[in-house]
C-alpha positions as CSV (number, residue, x, y, z in Angstrom):
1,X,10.5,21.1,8.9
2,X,6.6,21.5,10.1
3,X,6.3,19.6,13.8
4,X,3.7,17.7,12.1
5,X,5.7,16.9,9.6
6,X,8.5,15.7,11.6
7,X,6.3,13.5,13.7
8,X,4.7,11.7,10.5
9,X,8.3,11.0,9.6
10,X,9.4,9.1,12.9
11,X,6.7,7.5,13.3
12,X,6.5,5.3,9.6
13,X,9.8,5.3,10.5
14,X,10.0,3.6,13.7
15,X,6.5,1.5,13.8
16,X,7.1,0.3,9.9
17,X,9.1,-3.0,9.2
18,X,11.4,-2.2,6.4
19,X,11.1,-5.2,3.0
20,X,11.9,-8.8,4.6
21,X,11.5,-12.3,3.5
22,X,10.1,-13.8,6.8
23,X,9.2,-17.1,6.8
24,X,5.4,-17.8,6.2
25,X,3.7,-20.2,9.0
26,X,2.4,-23.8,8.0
27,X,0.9,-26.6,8.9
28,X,3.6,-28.8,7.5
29,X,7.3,-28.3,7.0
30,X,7.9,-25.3,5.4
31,X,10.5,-24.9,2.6
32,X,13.5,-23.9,4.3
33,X,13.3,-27.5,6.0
34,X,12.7,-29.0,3.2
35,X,15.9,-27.6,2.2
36,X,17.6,-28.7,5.4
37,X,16.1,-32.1,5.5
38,X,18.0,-32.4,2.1
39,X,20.9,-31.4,2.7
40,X,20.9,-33.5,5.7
41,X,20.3,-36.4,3.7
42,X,22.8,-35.9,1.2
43,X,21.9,-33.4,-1.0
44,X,24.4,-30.5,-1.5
45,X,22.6,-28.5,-4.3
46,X,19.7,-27.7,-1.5
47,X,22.4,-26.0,0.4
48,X,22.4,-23.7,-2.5
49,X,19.0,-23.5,-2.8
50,X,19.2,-21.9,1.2
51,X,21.5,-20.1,0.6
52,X,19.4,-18.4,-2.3
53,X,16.7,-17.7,0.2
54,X,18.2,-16.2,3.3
55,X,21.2,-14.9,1.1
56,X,20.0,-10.8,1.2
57,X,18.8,-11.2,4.6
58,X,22.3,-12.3,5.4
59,X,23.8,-9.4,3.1
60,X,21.7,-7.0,4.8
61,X,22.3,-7.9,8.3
62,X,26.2,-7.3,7.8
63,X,25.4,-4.5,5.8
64,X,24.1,-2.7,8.9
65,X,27.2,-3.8,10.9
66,X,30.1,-3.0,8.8
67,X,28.7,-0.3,6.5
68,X,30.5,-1.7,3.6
69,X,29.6,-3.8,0.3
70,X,32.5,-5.5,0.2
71,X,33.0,-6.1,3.5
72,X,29.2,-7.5,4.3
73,X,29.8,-9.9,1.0
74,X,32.8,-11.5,2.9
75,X,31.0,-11.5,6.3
76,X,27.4,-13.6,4.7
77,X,30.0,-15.9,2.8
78,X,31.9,-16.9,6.3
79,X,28.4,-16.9,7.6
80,X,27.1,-19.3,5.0
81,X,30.5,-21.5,5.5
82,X,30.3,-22.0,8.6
83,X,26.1,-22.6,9.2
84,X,27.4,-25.5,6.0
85,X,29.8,-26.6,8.3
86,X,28.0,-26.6,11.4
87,X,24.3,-28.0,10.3
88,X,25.0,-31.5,11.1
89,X,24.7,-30.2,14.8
90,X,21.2,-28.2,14.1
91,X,18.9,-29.5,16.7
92,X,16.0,-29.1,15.2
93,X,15.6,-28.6,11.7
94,X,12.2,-26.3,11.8
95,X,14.6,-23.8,13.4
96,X,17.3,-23.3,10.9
97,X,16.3,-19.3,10.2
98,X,17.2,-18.4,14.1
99,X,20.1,-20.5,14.3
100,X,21.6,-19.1,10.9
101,X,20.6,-15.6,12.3
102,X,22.6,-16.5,15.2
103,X,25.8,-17.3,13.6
104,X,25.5,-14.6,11.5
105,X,25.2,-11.8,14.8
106,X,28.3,-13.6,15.8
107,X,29.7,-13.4,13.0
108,X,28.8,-9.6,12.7
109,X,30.1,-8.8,16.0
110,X,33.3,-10.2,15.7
111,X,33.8,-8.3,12.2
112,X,32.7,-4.8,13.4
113,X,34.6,-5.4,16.1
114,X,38.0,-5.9,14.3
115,X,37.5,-3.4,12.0
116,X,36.5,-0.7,15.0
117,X,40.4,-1.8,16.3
118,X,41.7,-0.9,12.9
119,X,40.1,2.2,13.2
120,X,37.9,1.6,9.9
121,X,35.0,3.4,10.8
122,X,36.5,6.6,11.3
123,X,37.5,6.6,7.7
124,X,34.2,5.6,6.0
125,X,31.1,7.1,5.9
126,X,28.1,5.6,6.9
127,X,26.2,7.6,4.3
128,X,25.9,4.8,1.9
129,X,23.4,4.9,-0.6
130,X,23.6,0.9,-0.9
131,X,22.8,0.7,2.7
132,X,19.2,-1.5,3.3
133,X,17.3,1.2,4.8
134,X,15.3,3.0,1.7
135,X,12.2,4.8,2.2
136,X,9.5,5.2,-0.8
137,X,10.7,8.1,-3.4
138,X,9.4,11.4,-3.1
139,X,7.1,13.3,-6.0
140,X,9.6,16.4,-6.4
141,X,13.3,17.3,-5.6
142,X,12.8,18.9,-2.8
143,X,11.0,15.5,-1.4
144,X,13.9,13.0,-2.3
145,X,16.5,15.5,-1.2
146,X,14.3,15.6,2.5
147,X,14.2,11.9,2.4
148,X,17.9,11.6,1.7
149,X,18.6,13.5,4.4
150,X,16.1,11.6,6.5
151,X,18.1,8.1,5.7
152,X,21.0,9.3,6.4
153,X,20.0,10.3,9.9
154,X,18.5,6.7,10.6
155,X,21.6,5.5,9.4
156,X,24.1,7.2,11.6
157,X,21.2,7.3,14.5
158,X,21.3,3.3,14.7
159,X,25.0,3.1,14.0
160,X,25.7,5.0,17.1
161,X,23.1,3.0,19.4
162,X,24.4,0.5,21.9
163,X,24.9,-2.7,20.6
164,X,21.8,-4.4,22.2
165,X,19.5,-1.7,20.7
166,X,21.0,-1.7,17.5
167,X,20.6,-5.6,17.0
168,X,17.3,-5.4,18.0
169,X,15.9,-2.6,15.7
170,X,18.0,-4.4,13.3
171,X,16.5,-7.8,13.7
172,X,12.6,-6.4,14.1
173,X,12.2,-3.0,11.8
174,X,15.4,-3.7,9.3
175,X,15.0,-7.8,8.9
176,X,11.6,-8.4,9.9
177,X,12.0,-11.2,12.1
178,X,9.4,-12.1,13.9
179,X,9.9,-11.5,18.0
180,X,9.7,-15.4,18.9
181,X,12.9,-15.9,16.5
182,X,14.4,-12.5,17.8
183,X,14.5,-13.8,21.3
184,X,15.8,-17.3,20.0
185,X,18.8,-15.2,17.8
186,X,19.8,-13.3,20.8
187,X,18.7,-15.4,23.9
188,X,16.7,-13.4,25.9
189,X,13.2,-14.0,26.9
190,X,10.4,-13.1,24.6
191,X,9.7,-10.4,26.7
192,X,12.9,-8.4,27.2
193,X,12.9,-8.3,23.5
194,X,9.8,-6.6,23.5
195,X,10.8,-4.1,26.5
196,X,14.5,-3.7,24.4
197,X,12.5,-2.7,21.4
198,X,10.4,-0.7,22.7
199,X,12.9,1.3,24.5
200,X,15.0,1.3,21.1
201,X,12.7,2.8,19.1
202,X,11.8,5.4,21.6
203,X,15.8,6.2,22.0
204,X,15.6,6.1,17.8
205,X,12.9,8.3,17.8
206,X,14.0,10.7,20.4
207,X,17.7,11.1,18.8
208,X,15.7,11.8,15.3
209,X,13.9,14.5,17.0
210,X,16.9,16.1,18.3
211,X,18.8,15.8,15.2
212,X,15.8,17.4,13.0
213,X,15.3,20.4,15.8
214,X,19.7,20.5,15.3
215,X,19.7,21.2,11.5
């Protein structure tokens, strides 16, 4: 591949946020409170109705931990069990998407964890072509087949990063969170998050450029 080539790649690739569903600002409480004002009050059904909008978020977030459709369908439902269980305890009910978001990194960790033990991810590829990270189609064969190959270097690139890189990239370029609910998700202050993403994507972007000049 061109040099030039290569560097346009990286870089949509580390500076563009992949699809999310973040949460619009507003003067007033936003829907997701609504929702959890609700269901604090009584109302079960709006528990459904969060569920329906943070549910691919969630999906996509163990997606990127345990590299599995199944798997990641088991890990949101425990994940949406217990933030049902647990709401009563929410603090403060404008911050339900970073509290869900932290459950759900537990949750994630604890998974990829047992199934590393069980030896799980020696046995299944990561090259998934269900996996949340998609890039636009290209006009020819020869373009899909390069972007292929492309997504499956992101995916095992990030797969192999350090835990507190990974989660980062994860949260910012993957989920689209914005950094003040990033550093709420994983507490650390605003600005390490900034410093830890930074460094990730540079790591990312580095490890892509090796594994291009390696083909």
């Amino acid at each position: 591949m061109e040099l030039f080539l290569l560097t346009i790649t990286l870089a949509y690739i580390v500076t563009t946020s992949f699809p999310s569903q973040s949460v619009q600002e507003s003067t007033g409480p936003d829907e997701t409170t609504l929702h959890v004002r609700a269901v604090l009050g009584g109302d079960k059904q709006a528990f459904n109705r969060l569920v329906l909008l943070y549910q691919s978020r969630i999906y996509n977030l163990a997606f990127n931990y345990v590299k599995s459709e199944e798997e990641a369908k088991d890990v949101a439902q425990d994940i949406f069990v217990t933030a049902y269980r647990a709401l009563p305890k929410l603090r403060d009910d404008t911050k339900f998407g970073a509290w869900l978001y932290q459950i759900g990194i537990n949750h994630c960790r604890n998974r990829y964890k047992k199934l590393k033990r069980r030896g799980y991810f020696t046995q299944k590829s990561i090259d998934d072509e269900k996996a949340p990270v998609h890039l636009e189609g290209g006009d020819s064969p020869e373009q899909n087949l390069e972007q292929k190959r492309t997504i499956k270097l992101v995916r095992d690139t990030i797969a192999q990063m350090n835990e507190s890189e990974r989660e980062v990239l994860v949260l910012r370029d993957l989920q689209g969170l914005p950094y003040d609910e990033i550093s709420a998700v994983l507490g650390v202050p605003l600005g390490t998050v900034k410093s830890k993403l930074n460094r990730a994507r540079l790591n990312l972007k580095g490890k892509l450029k090796q594994a291009y000049l390696d083909l």
